[in-house]
BADOZA-288768 format. One line per 2 residues: their letters; for each residue x, y, z of C-alpha. Coordinates in steps of 0.2 Angstrom, whole numbers. Layout:
N
A) X Y Z  ...
END
This chain:
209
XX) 94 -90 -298  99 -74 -289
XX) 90 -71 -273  81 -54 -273
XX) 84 -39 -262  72 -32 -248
XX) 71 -16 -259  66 -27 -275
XX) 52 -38 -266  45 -22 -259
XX) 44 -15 -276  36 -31 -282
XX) 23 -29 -268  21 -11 -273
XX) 17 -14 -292  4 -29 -287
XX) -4 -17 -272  -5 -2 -287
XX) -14 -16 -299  -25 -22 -285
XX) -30 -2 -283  -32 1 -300
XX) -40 -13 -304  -54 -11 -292
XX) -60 7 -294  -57 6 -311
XX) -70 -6 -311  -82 0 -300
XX) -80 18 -308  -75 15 -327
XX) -61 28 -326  -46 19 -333
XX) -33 32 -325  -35 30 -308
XX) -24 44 -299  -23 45 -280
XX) -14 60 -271  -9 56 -254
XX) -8 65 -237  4 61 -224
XX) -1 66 -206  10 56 -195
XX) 17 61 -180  35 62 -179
XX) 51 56 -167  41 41 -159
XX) 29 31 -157  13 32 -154
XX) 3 19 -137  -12 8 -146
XX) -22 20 -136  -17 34 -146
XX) -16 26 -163  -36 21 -159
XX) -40 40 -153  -31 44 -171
XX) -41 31 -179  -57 37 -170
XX) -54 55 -176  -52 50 -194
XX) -71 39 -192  -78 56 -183
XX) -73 66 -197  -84 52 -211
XX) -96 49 -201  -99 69 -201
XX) -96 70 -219  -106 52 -225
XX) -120 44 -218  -114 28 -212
XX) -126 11 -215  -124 4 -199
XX) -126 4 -181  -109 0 -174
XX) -100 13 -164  -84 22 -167
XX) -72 12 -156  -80 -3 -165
XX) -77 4 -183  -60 9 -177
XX) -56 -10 -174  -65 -15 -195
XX) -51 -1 -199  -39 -12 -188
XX) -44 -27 -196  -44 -23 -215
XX) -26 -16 -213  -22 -35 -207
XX) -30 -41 -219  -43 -52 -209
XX) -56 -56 -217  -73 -51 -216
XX) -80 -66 -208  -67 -66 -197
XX) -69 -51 -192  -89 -53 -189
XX) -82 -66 -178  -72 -54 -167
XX) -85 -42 -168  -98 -51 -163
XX) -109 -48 -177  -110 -55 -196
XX) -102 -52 -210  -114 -42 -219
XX) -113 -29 -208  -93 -30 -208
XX) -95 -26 -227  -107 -13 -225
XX) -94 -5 -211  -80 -5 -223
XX) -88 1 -237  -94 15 -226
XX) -75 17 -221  -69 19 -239
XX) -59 3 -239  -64 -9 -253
XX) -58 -25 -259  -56 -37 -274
XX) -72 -43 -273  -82 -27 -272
XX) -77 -22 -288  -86 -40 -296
XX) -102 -37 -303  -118 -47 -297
XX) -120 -63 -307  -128 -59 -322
XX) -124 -41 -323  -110 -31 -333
XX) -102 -18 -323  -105 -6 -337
XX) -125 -12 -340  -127 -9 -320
XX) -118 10 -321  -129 16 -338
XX) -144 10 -329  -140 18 -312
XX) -134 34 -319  -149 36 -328
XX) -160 36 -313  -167 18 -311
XX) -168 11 -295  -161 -6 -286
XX) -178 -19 -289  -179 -11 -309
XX) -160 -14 -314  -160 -32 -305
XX) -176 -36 -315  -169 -29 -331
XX) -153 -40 -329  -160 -56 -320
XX) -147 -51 -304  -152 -51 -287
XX) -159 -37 -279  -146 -35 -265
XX) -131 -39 -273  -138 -24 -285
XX) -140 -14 -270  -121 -19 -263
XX) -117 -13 -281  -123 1 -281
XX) -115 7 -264  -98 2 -268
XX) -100 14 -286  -103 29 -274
XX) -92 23 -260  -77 23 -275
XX) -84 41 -282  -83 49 -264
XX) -66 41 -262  -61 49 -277
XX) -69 64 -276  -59 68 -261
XX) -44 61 -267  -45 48 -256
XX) -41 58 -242  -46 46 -227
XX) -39 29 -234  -21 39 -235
XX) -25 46 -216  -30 29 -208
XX) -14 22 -215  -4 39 -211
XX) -9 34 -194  -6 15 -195
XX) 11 20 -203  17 25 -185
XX) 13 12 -174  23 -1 -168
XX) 18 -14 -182  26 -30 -188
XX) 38 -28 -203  21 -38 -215
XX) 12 -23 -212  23 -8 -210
XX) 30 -15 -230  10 -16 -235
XX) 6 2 -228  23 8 -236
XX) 20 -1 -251  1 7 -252
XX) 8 25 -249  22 26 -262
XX) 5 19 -272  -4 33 -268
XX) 11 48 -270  13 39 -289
XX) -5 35 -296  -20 47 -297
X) -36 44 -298
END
């Protein structure tokens, strides 16, 4: 069997990264042409300290946290470290863990960040994600729809807030998931997630939401 290049394993990871994207905001949104446009604000001819990749990081949570209101009470320095964290892929327990805090909150912190994964797109059990949308957009709130569908009130609630989280990403052309990884793309990271980050930007150049 022919071993495969760096270049074709990358394209790999980018075609599974681009399904992974569509497949999660198609799901909390119901748009079935997801297109992303993306926005490279690196700095250029070196890199960057860790202090000055978490001051960039910091100015990209100022700017949400000015635009959104956040869910929780965790500071900025601390969000920049969820940021951190999700772009290593560590998990949201473990990063509770870190954090000294629980998980929940770590969700709640993330979600607030614009930074989703798999299982946020997964309905409550018991619910269809379409069922959850039509009752939402039509005005009724957490306690109604979970009664209506025999789901649990908070995982309704989660719901919920992942659907808007996915609109405002969207409806700013996910302007602050493509700056976090502009600025993560010019650190000095290990070859695993500079491929990821480059992987997620070509994403991001080629698919729109």
């Amino acid at each position: 069997m022919a071993t495969r290049t760096s270049s074709e394993k990358t394209d790999e990871r980018t075609a599974e990264r681009t399904e992974r994207l569509r497949r999660i905001f198609t799901a909390v949104t119901g748009d079935a042409t997801p297109t992303f446009v993306e926005r490279q604000q690196a700095r250029r001819g070196r890199i960057p300290s860790e202090s000055e990749v978490d001051d960039d990081l910091a100015a990209v949570v100022t700017r949400m946290r000015e635009r959104y209101a956040f869910t929780t009470d965790l500071d900025d320095a601390t969000l920049v470290r969820v940021v951190r964290g999700f772009y290593a892929d560590r998990s949201d327990a473990a990063l509770a863990e870190t954090l000294d805090t629980d998980p929940d909150t770590v969700v709640a912190a993330r979600i607030d960040l614009h930074l989703l994964r798999d299982e946020d797109a997964t309905p409550p059990a018991g619910a269809d994600a379409d069922a959850l949308r039509e009752r939402f957009e039509a005005g009724a709130d957490d306690a109604t729809v979970a009664q209506d569908l025999g789901a649990d009130v908070s995982a309704v609630r989660r719901y919920r807030r992942v659907l808007d989280t996915a609109r405002e990403a969207v409806s700013v052309n996910h302007r602050f998931q493509t700056d976090f990884e502009s600025v993560l793309a010019t650190s000095d990271l290990d070859d695993a997630l500079r491929a990821n980050l480059a992987g997620d930007r070509r994403v991001f150049d080629a698919v729109k939401y």
